[in-house]
Wavefront OBJ file of the C-alpha trace (Angstrom):
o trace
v 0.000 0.000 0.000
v 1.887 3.814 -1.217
v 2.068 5.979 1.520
v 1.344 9.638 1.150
v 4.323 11.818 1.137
v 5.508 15.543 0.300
v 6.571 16.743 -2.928
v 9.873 18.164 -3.630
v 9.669 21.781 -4.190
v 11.271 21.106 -7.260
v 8.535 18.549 -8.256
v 6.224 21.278 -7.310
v 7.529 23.494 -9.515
v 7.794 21.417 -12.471
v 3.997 20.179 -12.225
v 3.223 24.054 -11.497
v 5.115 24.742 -15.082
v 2.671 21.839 -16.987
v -0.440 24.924 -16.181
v 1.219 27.943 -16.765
v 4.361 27.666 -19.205
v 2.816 25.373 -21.977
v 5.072 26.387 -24.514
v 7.408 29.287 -25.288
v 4.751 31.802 -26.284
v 3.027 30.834 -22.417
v 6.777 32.385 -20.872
v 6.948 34.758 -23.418
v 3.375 36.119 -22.170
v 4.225 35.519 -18.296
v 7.150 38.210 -18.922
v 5.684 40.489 -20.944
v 3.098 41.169 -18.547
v 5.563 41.259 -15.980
v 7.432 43.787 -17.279
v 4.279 45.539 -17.929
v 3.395 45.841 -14.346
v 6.976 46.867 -13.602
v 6.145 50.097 -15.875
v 8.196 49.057 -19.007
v 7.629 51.575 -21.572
v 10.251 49.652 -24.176
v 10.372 46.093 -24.882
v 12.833 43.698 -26.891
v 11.762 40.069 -27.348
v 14.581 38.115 -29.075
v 14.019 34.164 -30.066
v 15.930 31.625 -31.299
v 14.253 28.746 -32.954
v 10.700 29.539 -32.171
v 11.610 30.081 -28.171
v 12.343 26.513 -27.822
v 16.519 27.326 -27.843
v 16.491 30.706 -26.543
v 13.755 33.833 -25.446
v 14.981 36.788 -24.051
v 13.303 39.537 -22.774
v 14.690 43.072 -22.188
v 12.962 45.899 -20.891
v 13.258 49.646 -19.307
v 11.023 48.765 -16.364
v 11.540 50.146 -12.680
v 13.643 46.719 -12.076
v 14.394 44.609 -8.823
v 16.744 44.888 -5.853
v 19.465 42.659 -5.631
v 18.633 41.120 -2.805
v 15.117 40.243 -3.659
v 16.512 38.277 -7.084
v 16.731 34.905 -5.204
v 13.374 35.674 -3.713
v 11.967 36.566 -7.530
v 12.423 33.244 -8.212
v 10.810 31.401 -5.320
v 7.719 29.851 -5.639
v 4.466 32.529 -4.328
v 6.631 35.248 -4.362
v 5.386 38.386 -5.848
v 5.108 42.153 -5.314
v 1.403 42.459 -7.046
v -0.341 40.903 -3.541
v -0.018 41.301 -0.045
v -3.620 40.482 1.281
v -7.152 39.121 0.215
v -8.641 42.372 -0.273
v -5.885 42.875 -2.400
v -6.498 39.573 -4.317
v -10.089 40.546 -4.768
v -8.888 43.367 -6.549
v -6.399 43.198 -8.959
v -5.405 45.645 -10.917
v -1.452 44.124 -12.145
v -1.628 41.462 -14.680
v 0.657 39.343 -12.529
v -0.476 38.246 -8.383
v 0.278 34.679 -8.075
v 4.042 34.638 -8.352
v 4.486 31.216 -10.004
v 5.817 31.836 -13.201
v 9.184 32.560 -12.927
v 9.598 30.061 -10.096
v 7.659 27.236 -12.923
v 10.197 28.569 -15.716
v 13.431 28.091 -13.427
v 12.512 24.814 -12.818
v 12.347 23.188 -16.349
v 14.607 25.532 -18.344
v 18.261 27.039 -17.636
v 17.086 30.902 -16.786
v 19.191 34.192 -16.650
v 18.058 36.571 -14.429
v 19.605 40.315 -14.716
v 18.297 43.598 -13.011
v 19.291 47.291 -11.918
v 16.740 48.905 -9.641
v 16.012 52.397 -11.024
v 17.134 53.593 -6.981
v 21.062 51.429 -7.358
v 23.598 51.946 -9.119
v 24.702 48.776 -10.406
v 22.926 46.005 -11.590
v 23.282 42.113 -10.294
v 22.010 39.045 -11.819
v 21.422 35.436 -10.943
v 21.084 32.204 -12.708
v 19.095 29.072 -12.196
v 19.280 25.769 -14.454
v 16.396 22.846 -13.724
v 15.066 24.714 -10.569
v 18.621 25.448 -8.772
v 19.894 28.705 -8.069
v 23.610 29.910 -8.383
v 24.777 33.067 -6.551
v 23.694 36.595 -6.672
v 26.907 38.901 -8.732
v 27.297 41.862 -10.052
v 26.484 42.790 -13.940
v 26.491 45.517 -16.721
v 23.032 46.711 -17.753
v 21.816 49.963 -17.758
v 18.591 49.813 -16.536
v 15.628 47.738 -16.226
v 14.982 44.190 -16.444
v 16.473 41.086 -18.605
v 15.351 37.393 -18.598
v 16.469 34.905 -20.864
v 15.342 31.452 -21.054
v 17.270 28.539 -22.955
v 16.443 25.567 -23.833
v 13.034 25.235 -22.581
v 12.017 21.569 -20.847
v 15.272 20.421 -20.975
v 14.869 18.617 -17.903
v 11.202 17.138 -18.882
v 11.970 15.792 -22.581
v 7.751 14.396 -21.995
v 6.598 17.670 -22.007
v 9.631 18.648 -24.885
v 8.169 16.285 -27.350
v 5.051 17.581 -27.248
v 6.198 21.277 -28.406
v 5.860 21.855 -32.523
v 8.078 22.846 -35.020
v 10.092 26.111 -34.196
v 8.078 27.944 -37.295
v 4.893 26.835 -34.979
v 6.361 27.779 -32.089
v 7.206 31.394 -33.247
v 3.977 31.795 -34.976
v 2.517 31.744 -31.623
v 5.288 33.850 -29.391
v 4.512 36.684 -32.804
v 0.271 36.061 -31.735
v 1.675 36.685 -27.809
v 3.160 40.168 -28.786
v 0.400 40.912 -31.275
v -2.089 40.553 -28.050
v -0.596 42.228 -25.966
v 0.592 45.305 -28.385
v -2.850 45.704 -28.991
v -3.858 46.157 -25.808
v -0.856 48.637 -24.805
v -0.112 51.343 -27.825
v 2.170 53.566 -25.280
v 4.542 50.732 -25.462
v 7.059 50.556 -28.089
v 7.685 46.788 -29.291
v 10.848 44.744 -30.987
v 10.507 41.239 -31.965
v 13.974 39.690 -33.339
v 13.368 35.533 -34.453
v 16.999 34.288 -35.501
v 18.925 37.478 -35.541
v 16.348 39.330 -37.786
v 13.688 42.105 -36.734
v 9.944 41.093 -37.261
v 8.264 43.478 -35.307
v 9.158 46.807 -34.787
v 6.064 48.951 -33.258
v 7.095 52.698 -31.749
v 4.615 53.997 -29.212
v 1.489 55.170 -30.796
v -1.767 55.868 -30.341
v -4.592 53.438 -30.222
v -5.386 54.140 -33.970
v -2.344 53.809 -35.560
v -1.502 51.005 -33.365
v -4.709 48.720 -34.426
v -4.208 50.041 -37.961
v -0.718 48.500 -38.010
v -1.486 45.315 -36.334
v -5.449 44.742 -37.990
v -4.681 45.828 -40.863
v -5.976 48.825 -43.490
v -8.743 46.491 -44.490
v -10.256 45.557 -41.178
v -10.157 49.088 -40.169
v -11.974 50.118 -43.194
v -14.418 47.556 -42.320
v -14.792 48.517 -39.178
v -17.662 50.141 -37.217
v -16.303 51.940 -33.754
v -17.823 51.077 -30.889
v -18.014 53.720 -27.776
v -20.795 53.382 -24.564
v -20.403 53.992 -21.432
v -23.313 52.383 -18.346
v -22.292 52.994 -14.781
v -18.718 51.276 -14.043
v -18.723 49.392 -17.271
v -17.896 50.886 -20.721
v -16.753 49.315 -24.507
v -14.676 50.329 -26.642
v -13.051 49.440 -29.950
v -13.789 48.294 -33.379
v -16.461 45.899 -34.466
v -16.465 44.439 -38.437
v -19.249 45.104 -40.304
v -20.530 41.078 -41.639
v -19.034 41.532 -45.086
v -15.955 41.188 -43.850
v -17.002 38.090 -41.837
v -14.532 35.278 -41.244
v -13.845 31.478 -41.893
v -11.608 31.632 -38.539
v -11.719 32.912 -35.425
v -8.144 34.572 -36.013
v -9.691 38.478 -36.211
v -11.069 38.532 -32.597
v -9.616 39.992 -30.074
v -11.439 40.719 -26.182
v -10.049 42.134 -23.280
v -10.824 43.170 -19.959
v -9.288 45.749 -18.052
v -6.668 45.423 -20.813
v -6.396 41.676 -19.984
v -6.962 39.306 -23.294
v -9.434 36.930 -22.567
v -11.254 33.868 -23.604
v -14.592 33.740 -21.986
v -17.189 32.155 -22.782
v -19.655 34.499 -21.518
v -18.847 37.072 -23.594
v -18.021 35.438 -26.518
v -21.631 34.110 -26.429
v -23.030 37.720 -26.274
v -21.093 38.537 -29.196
v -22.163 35.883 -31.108
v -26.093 36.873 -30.461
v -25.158 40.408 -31.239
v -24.153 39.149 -34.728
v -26.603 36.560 -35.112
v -28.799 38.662 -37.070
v -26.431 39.685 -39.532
v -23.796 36.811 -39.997
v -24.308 33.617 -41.933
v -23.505 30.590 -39.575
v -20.765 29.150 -41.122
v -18.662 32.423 -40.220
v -16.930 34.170 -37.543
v -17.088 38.163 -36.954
v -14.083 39.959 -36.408
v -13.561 43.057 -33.559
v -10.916 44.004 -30.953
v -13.032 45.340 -28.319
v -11.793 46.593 -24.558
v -14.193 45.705 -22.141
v -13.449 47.889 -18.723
v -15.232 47.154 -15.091
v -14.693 47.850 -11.549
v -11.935 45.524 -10.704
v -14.129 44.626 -7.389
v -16.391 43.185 -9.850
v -14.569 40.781 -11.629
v -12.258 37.619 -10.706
v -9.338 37.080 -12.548
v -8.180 34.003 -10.412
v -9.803 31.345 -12.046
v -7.195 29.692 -14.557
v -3.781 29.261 -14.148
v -2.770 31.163 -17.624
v -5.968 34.373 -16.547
v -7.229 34.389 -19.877
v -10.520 33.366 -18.296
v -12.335 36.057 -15.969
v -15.706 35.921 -13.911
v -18.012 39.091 -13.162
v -19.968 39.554 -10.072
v -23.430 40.513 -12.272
v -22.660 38.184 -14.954
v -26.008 39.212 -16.489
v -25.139 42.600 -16.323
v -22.094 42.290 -18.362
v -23.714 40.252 -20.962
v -26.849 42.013 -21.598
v -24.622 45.406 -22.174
v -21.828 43.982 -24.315
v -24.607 42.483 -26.673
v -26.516 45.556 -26.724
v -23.396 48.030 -26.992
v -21.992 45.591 -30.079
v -25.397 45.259 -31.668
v -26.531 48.860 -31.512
v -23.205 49.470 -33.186
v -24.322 46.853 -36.184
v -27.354 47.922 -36.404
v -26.957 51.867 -35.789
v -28.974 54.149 -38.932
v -25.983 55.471 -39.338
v -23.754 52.538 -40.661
v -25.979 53.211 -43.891
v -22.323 54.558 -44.863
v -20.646 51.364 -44.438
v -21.404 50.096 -47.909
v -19.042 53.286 -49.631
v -15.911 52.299 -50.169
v -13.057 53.427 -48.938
v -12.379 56.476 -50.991
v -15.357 57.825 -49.550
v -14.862 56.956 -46.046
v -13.153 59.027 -43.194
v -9.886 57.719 -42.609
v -9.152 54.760 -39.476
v -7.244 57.393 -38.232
v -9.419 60.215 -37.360
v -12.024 57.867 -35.641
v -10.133 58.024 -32.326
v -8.258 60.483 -30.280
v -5.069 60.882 -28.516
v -6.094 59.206 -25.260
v -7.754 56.013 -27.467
v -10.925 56.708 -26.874
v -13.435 55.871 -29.344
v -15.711 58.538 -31.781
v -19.112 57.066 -32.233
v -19.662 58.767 -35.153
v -20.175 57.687 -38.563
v -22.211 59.447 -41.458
v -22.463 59.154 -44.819
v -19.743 60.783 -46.817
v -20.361 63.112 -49.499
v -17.108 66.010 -49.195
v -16.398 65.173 -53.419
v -18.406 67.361 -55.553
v -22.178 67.056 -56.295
v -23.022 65.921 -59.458
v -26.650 65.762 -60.363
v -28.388 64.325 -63.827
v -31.764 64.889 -65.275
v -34.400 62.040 -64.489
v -35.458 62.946 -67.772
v -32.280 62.032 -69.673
v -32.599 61.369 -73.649
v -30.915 58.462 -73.143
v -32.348 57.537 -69.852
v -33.015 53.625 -70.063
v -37.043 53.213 -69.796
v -38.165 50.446 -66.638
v -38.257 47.349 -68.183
v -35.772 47.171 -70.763
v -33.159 45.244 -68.209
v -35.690 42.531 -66.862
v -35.852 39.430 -68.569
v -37.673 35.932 -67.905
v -40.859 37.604 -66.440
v -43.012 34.873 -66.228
v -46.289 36.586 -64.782
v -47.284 39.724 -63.665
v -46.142 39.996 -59.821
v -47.867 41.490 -56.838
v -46.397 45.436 -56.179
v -43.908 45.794 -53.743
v -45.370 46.838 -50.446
v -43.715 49.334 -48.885
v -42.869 50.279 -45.351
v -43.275 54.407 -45.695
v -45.042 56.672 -47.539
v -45.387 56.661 -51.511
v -46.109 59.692 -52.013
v -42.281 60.574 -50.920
v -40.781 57.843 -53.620
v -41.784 59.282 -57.192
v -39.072 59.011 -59.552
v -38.637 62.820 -60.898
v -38.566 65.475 -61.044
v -36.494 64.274 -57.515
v -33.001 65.507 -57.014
v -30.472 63.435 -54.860
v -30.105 64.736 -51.533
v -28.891 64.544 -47.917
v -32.374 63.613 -46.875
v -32.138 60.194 -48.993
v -28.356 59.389 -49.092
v -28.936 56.146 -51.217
v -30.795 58.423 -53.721
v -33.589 58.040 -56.416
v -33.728 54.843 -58.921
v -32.751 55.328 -62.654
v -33.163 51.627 -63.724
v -33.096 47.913 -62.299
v -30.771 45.183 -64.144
v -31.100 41.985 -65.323
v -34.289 41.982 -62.691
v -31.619 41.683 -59.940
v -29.777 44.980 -59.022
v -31.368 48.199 -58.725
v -29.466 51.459 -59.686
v -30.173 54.592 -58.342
v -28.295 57.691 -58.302
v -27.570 60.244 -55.452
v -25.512 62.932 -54.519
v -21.668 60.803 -54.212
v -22.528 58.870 -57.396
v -24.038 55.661 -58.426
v -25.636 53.094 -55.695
v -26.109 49.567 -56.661
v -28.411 47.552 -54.683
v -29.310 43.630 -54.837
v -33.256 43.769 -54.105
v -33.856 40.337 -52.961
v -31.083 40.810 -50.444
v -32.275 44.389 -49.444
v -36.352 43.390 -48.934
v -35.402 40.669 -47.463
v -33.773 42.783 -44.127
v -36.259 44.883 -44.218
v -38.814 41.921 -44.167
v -36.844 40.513 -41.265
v -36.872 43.406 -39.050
v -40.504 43.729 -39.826
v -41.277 40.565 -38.711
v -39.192 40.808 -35.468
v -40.617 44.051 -34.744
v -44.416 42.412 -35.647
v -43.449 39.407 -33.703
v -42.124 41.228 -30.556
v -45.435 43.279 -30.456
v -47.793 40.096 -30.791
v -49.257 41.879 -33.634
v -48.324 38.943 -36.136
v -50.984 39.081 -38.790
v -52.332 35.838 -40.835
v -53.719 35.751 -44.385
v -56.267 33.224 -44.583
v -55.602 31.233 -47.746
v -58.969 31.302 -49.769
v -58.272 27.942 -50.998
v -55.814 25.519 -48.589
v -52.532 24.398 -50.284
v -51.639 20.611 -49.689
v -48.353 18.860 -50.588
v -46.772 15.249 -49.665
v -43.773 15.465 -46.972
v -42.414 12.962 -44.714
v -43.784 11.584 -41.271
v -41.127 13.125 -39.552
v -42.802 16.381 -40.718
v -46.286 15.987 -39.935
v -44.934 15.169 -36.480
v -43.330 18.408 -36.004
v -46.072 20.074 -37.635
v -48.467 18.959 -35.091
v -46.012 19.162 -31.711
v -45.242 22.672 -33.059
v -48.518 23.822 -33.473
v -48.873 26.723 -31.290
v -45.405 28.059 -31.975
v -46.159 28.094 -35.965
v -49.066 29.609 -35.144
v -47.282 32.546 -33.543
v -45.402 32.916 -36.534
v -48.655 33.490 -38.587
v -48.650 30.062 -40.174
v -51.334 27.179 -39.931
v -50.136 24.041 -40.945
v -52.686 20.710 -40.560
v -52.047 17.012 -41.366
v -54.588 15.885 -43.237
v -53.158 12.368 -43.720
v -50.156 10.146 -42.463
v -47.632 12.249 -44.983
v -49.667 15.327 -46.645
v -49.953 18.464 -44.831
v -52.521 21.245 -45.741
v -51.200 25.109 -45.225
v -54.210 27.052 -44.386
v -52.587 30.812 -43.448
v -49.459 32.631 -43.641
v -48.094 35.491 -42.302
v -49.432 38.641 -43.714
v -46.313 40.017 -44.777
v -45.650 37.176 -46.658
v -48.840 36.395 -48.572
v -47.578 36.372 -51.833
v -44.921 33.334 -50.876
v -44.726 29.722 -51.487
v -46.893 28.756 -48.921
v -45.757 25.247 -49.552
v -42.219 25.810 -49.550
v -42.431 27.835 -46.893
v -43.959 25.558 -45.057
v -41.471 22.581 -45.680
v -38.430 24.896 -44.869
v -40.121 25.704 -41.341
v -40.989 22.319 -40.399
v -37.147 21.167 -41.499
v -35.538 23.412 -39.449
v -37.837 23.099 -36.498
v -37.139 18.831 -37.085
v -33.301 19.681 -37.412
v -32.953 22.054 -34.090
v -35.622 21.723 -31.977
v -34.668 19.468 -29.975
v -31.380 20.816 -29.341
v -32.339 24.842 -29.120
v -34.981 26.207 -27.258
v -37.896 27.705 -29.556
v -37.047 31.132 -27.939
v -33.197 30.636 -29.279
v -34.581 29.471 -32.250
v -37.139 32.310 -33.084
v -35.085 34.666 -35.243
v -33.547 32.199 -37.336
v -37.188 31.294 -38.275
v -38.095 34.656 -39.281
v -35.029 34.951 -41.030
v -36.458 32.109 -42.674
v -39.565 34.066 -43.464
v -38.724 36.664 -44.508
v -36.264 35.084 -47.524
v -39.334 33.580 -48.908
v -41.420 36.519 -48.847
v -38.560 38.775 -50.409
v -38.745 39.935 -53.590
v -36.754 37.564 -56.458
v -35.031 37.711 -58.996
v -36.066 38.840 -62.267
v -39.024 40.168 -60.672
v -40.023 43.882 -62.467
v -40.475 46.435 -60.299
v -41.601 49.955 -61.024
v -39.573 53.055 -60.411
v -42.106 53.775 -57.834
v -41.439 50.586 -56.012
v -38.140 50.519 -56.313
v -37.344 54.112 -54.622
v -40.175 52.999 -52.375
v -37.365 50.180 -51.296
v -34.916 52.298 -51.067
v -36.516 54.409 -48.521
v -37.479 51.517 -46.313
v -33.552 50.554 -46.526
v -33.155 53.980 -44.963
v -35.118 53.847 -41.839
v -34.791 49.913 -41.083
v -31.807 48.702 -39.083
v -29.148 46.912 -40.671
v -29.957 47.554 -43.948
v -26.503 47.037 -45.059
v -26.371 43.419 -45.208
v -29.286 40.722 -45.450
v -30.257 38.358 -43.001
v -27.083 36.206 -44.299
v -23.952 39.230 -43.679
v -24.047 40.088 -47.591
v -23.726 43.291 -48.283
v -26.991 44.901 -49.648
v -25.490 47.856 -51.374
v -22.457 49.417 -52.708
v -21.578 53.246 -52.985
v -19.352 54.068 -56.426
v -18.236 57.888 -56.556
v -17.922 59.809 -59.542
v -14.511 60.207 -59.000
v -14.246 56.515 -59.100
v -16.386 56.546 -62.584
v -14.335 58.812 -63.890
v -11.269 56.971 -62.920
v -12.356 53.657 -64.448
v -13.160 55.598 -68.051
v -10.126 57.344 -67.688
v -11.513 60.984 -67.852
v -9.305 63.799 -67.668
v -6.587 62.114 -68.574
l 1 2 3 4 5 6 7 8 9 10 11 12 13 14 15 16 17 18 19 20 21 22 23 24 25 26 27 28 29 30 31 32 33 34 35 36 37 38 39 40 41 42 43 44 45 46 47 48 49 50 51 52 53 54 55 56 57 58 59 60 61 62 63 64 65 66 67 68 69 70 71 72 73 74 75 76 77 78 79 80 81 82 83 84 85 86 87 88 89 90 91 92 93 94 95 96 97 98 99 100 101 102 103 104 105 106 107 108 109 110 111 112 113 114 115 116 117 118 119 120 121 122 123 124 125 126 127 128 129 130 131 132 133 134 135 136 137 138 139 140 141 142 143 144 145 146 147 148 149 150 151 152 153 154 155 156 157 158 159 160 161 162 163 164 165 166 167 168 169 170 171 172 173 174 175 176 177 178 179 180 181 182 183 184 185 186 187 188 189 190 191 192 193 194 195 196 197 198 199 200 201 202 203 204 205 206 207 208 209 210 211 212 213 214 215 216 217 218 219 220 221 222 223 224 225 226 227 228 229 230 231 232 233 234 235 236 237 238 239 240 241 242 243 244 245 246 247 248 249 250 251 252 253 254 255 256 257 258 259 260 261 262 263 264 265 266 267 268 269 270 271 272 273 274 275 276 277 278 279 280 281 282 283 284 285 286 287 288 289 290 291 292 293 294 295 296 297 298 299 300 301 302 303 304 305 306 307 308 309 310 311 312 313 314 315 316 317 318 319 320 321 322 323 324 325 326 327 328 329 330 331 332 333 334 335 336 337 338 339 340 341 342 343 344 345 346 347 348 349 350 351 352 353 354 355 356 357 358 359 360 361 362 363 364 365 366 367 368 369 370 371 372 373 374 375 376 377 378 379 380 381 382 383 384 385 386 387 388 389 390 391 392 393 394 395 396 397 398 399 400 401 402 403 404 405 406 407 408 409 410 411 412 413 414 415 416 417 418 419 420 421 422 423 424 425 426 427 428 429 430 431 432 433 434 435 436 437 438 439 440 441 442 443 444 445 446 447 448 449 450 451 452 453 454 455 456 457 458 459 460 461 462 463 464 465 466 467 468 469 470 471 472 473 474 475 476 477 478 479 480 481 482 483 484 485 486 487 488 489 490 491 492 493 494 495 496 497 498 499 500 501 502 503 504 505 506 507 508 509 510 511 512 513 514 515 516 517 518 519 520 521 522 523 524 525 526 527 528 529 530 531 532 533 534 535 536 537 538 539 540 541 542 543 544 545 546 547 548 549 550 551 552 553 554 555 556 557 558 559 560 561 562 563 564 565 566 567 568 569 570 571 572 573 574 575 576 577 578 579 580 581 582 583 584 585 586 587 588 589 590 591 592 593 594 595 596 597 598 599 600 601 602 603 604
C-alpha cells in the first residue's frame, strides 16, 4: 500500500510549469506582462528557434533589488499581492508569483536587473530549478530574462512542443495581443537574428491600424458606450468582412486578453442577425469594469475572468456591439473606402473611441436629369418575367418615392432609382454617385426586421388562404407540424395534417402572402425537425423569421416599377441593418464619380 508523502519543491515546480508555461509563447506572455506591471515603456523580445533554444526579454522597467533576485524566483513570491482584499482586486496582470519560479525549474534561466534607486545592476542564474549566486552585472537599466532551452529537464513535455516555425507563430500572436492592448509601449521582436516586429509607441489608432490591418479598419464600425462602471470600446467588423476563422477577434478586460465564454456568447447573439452561420465576426473590443467586480483568479494562464453581475455584463456587451451593427448610421458602411473618413481620425489621442459615422459626401455634387434622352425606360433590363407579380409593399409613404422630377439629396443618401438590371440589381443615383443595390437581399432585411418588430409586439398578422394548399412530406414532418402547433401559429402560419404524410397550409403570415406557402412551409418544419430538440424555440425564433422573410422577399427577375423601387430604397433607410441581409451580404455598394471617372479614364 503507497504511503502519502511531500513533494519536492522542485517537483512542485515542475507540475506548477505543466499549467502555466505550456510552450514558449506561455513564458513569453508571463514576462511580458511582468514587465508591464513593472512600468516598461520599451520592450525587446529576441528568439531563437521559435523560443524553444532561446527567449529573451529586455525591458526599461523600474527593475528589482538585488537582494530580492533569489526571492523573484521562489515559488508565491510576488510584489502584485499582499492580502485578500488585495487579491479581490487586482489591478497588475501578474499576483500569483508562479511563473518565474515554474520557468526556473524546467529551463536554464538568466536573471539580470538594476533597480532604477542602485547603481549597479546584479544578476542570478538558475538551471532545472537550482539557483547559483547573486553577482554583479552591466546593464543599464531595467529588467532582462532569458530562457534557454526550454524543458530540458522534462523531454515528456519537450516532445510535445511543434516545429520552431509553430512555435514562433505563436510567441509573434503573444506580442500581437498584448501590443494591442498597450499602444504607449514601443515593441521589438527579433526571431533568428532578424527584426519582425518593430512597433514605436502610438496611439490606439495607428496602433490597431498597423497590427489589424488597413482592411479591417476600413471595415470597421467603432464602438463607444459607457453604463455605470462598465464601458466598450473598440472596433467591431461590419458582416461583409465576416470570417472562416476565429483569427480576427480579439477581447479584453481591463486590458487583460481573454477567452470567456460568456462574452463570446453575447457577441455571437449580437451578430446573429447579420452573420451567416458558417462564419466568424471579427472586432478588438476593450471591455473595462470595476476591478471589485470581476475575478481574474480562475485559470492558471488568466485568460478566463468571472463578473460579479454576470447578467449585467452580458446584456450590455450584446446591446453596446449590436446597436453598433445595427446603428442608422452605418448606412455609410457600404461606400468604399475612398469615400470613407480615414481609421485614423475615428479616435483620439487618449484612445478613446468617436461614435460617429455618417455618410460621406465632401467630393463634388453631381446631379443628372431624371429625364435624360438616353435615360433607359423600366423594363428594358428585366428578362424571364413569367407573370405579372404582386407590387412591392412598402414600409413608408409613396407619395415621398416618385421618380422625378427628384433631385439626390442629404435627406435620402442612397438616392432616387434610374433603372433595375437583369431583374436583380437596382441602380439609383444620389448625390456621391451611383448606388447599386441587390433587391432580394435588401427586402429581405427589411422583411426581417418587420417581422421581429411584428413578432415582438404580438401583432403577427395571418392571411387566410382562400383555398388551402396541400403537398406530400415525410412523417417526420407531420410530427413536427403537429407538436409545433402553437409556436407556428405565432409565426402566422397554420399548418394541418390531413393524412399520415400530406400536410394542408391554411394561413401565412401577412407580410408574406404572396410566398410559397408550400415551400415555406417545408423549410419551417425542417428546421424546427433539425434544431428543436437541441435549441430552445425562444433561441430558435429569429432564425425562423429569417427564414420568413427570404421567402417573402422579392426575387429575382421580378419587375419592379420606379415607384417601387425608390419605395425600397426608402425603407432601406429607416430599417436597421440595412446594409447586409439576413445572411452578412452586403446589400449595397456606394461608387463615386470620382471613381467613374477613374475607371473611363476621364481627364486624362
Amino acid at each position: 500500500m503507497s504511503t502519502i508523502q511531500q513533494l519536492p519543491d522542485l517537483l512542485i515546480s515542475q507540475i506548477a510549469a505543466g499549467e502555466v508555461v505550456e510552450r514558449p509563447a506561455s513564458a513569453l506572455k508571463e514576462l511580458l506582462e511582468n514587465s508591464l506591471d513593472a512600468g516598461a515603456t520599451d520592450l525587446r523580445i529576441q528568439l531563437e528557434e521559435g523560443g524553444l533554444q532561446a527567449l529573451k526579454v529586455v525591458d526599461n522597467g523600474h527593475g528589482i533589488m538585488a537582494d530580492q533576485l533569489v526571492l523573484a524566483l521562489a515559488r508565491h513570491a510576488t510584489s502584485k499581492i499582499t492580502s485578500l482584499d488585495d487579491l479581490e482586486s487586482v489591478a497588475s496582470f501578474g499576483f500569483r508569483g508562479e511563473a518565474l519560479a515554474s520557468m526556473a525549474a524546467v529551463s536554464k534561466l538568466r536573471l539580470a536587473s538594476r533597480h532604477a534607486n542602485t547603481l549597479h545592476a546584479h544578476e542570478i542564474f538558475a538551471e532545472g530549478g537550482k539557483l547559483g549566486a547573486t553577482v554583479p552585472c552591466a546593464l543599464n537599466d531595467g529588467t532582462t530574462i532569458e530562457l534557454r532551452e526550454l524543458f530540458f529537464n522534462t523531454p515528456a513535455r519537450r516532445k510535445f512542443l511543434k516545429s520552431a516555425s509553430t512555435e514562433y507563430a505563436h510567441c509573434d500572436t503573444t506580442v500581437l495581443r498584448i501590443a494591442l492592448a498597450r499602444p504607449d509601449v514601443s515593441f521589438t521582436l527579433t526571431h533568428n537574428g532578424r527584426v519582425q516586429r518593430q512597433l514605436r509607441a502610438e496611439s490606439h489608432a495607428e496602433r490597431m491600424k498597423t497590427l489589424l490591418g488597413t482592411e479591417f479598419s476600413q471595415a470597421a464600425q467603432t464602438v463607444l458606450v459607457t453604463a455605470g462602471p462598465l464601458s466598450l470600446s473598440g472596433l467591431v467588423a461590419l458582416p461583409a468582412y465576416a470570417r472562416t476563422g476565429r483569427d480576427m477577434q480579439f477581447l479584453y478586460v481591463n486590458g487583460r486578453f481573454v477567452r470567456d465564454k460568456l462574452l463570446s456568447h453575447a457577441l455571437r447573439q449580437a451578430w446573429q442577425d447579420v452573420l451567416h452561420h458558417d462564419r466568424h465576426p471579427a472586432y478588438c473590443l476593450f471591455l473595462n469594469v470595476d476591478y471589485t467586480a470581476v475575478d481574474v483568479n480562475v485559470h492558471p494562464t488568466k485568460t478566463e475572468v468571472r463578473f460579479r453581475d454576470s447578467r449585467a455584463v452580458h446584456q450590455f456587451v450584446y446591446h453596446a456591439v449590436q446597436q453598433a451593427l445595427s446603428s442608422s448610421a452605418q448606412i455609410s458602411a457600404a461606400v468604399p473606402a475612398s469615400l470613407r473618413p480615414a481609421i485614423d481620425g475615428a479616435f483620439d489621442s487618449a484612445s478613446t473611441f468617436s461614435s460617429s459615422h455618417a455618410l460621406s459626401s465632401s467630393g463634388p455634387t453631381h446631379t443628372a436629369s431624371a429625364r435624360h434622352p438616353f435615360a433607359p425606360q423600366q423594363g428594358q433590363f428585366s428578362h424571364w418575367v413569367a407573370q405579372t407579380p404582386p407590387p412591392y409593399e412598402p414600409q413608408t409613404d409613396l407619395t415621398d418615392a416618385a421618380p422625378a422630377p427628384h433631385m439626390p439629396s442629404d435627406d435620402h443618401p442612397l438616392g432616387y432609382a434610374i433603372a433595375q438590371l437583369h431583374g436583380i440589381y437596382l441602380l439609383a443615383q444620389n448625390q456621391a454617385g451611383l448606388v447599386l443595390v441587390d433587391m432580394h437581399a435588401a427586402h429581405e432585411r427589411i422583411l426581417y426586421e418587420r417581422l421581429k418588430t411584428s413578432f415582438a409586439q404580438h401583432s403577427l398578422a395571418s392571411q387566410v388562404l382562400l383555398i388551402p394548399i396541400t403537398f406530400e412530406t415525410c412523417a417526420l414532418s407531420v410530427a413536427t407540424a403537429i407538436e409545433q402547433a402553437d409556436f407556428l401559429q405565432s409565426l402566422g402560419l397554420h399548418i394541418t395534417p390531413i393524412s399520415p404524410t400530406t400536410l394542408a397550409v391554411r394561413s401565412v403570415p401577412h407580410l408574406l402572402q404572396h410566398s410559397d406557402p408550400a415551400q415555406l412551409a417545408r423549410d419551417i418544419l425542417r428546421d424546427l425537425a433539425e434544431h428543436g430538440q437541441t435549441h430552445t424555440l425562444e433561441e430558435r425564433r429569429n432564425e425562423m423569421l429569417a427564414t420568413l422573410a427570404c421567402h417573402g422577399a422579392v426575387r429575382a427577375h421580378r419587375q419592379l416599377s420606379l415607384n417601387e423601387m425608390n419605395a425600397l430604397l426608402r425603407d432601406m433607410e429607416t430599417t436597421e441593418r440595412a446594409n447586409q441581409c439576413n445572411h452578412g451580404r452586403p446589400t449595397w455598394f456606394q461608387f463615386s464619380i470620382q471613381e467613374l471617372d477613374k475607371l473611363f479614364m476621364r481627364g486624362k
